[in-house]
C-alpha positions as CSV (number, residue, x, y, z in Angstrom):
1,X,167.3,-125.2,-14.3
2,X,171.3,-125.3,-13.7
3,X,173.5,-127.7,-12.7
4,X,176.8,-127.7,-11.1
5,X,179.7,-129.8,-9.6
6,X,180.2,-131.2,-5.9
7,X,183.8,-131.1,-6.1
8,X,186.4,-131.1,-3.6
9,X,184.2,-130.6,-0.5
10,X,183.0,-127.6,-2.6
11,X,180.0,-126.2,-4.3
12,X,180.5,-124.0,-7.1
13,X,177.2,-121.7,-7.7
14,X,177.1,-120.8,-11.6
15,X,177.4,-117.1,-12.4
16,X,173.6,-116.7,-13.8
17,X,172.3,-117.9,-10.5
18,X,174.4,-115.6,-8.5
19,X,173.3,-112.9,-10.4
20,X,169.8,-114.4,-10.3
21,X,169.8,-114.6,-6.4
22,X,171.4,-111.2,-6.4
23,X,174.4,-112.7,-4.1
24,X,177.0,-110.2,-3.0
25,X,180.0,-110.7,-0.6
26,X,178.8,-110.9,2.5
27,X,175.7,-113.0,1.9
28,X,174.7,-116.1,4.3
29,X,173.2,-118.9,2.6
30,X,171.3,-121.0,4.5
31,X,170.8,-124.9,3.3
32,X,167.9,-126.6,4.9
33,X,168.2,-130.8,4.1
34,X,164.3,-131.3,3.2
35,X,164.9,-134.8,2.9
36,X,168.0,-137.2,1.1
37,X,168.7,-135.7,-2.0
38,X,166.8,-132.8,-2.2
39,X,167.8,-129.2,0.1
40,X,166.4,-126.0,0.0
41,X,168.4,-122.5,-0.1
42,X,167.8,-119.5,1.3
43,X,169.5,-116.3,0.9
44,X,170.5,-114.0,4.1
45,X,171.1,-110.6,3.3
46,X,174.6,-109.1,5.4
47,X,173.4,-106.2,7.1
48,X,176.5,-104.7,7.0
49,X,177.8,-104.6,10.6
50,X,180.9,-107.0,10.8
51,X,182.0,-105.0,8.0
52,X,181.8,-101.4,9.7
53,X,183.0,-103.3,12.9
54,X,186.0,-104.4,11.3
55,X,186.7,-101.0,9.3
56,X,186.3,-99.8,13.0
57,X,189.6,-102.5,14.5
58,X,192.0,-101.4,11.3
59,X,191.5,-97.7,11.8
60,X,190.0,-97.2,15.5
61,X,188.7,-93.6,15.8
62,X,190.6,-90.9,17.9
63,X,189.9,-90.5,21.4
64,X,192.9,-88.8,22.8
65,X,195.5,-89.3,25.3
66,X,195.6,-89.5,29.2
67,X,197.9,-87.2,30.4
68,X,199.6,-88.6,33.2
69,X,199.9,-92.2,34.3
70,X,197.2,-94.1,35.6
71,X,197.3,-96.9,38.3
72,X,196.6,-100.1,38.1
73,X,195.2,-99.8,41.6
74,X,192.9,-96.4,40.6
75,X,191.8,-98.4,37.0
76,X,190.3,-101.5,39.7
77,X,189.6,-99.3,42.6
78,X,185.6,-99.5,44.0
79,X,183.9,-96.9,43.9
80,X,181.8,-96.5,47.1
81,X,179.7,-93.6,47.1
């Protein structure tokens, strides 16, 4: 068993129970209230994709240039074919 301090509207999780629960940035953890006093916790594992999505934002992949200009009116124009 470990213990650790509410403190500041904070919960500090001890270094052997991070490592124990295998936590990594990224992780959700889920707190489920089981009744006053007493919660359980659940790890959620970060699959990943808000990382590669904001890798993606800071350094957006290549797709070329229009040549020419482009209308405002041919961008919102219907196509009726």
């Amino acid at each position: 068993m470990t213990e650790t301090t509410y403190y500041e509207d904070k919960v500090y999780i001890p270094r052997d129970v991070r490592e124990k629960l295998g936590l990594v940035d990224g992780d959700v953890l889920h707190i489920e209230v089981v009744e006053r006093g007493t919660a359980k916790l659940s790890v959620i594992r970060r699959c990943g994709a808000t990382k590669r999505a904001l890798e993606k934002l800071e350094n957006p992949p290549d797709m070329g240039t229009i040549k020419g200009k482009i209308s405002r009116e041919e961008i919102y124009k219907e196509d009726i074919t």
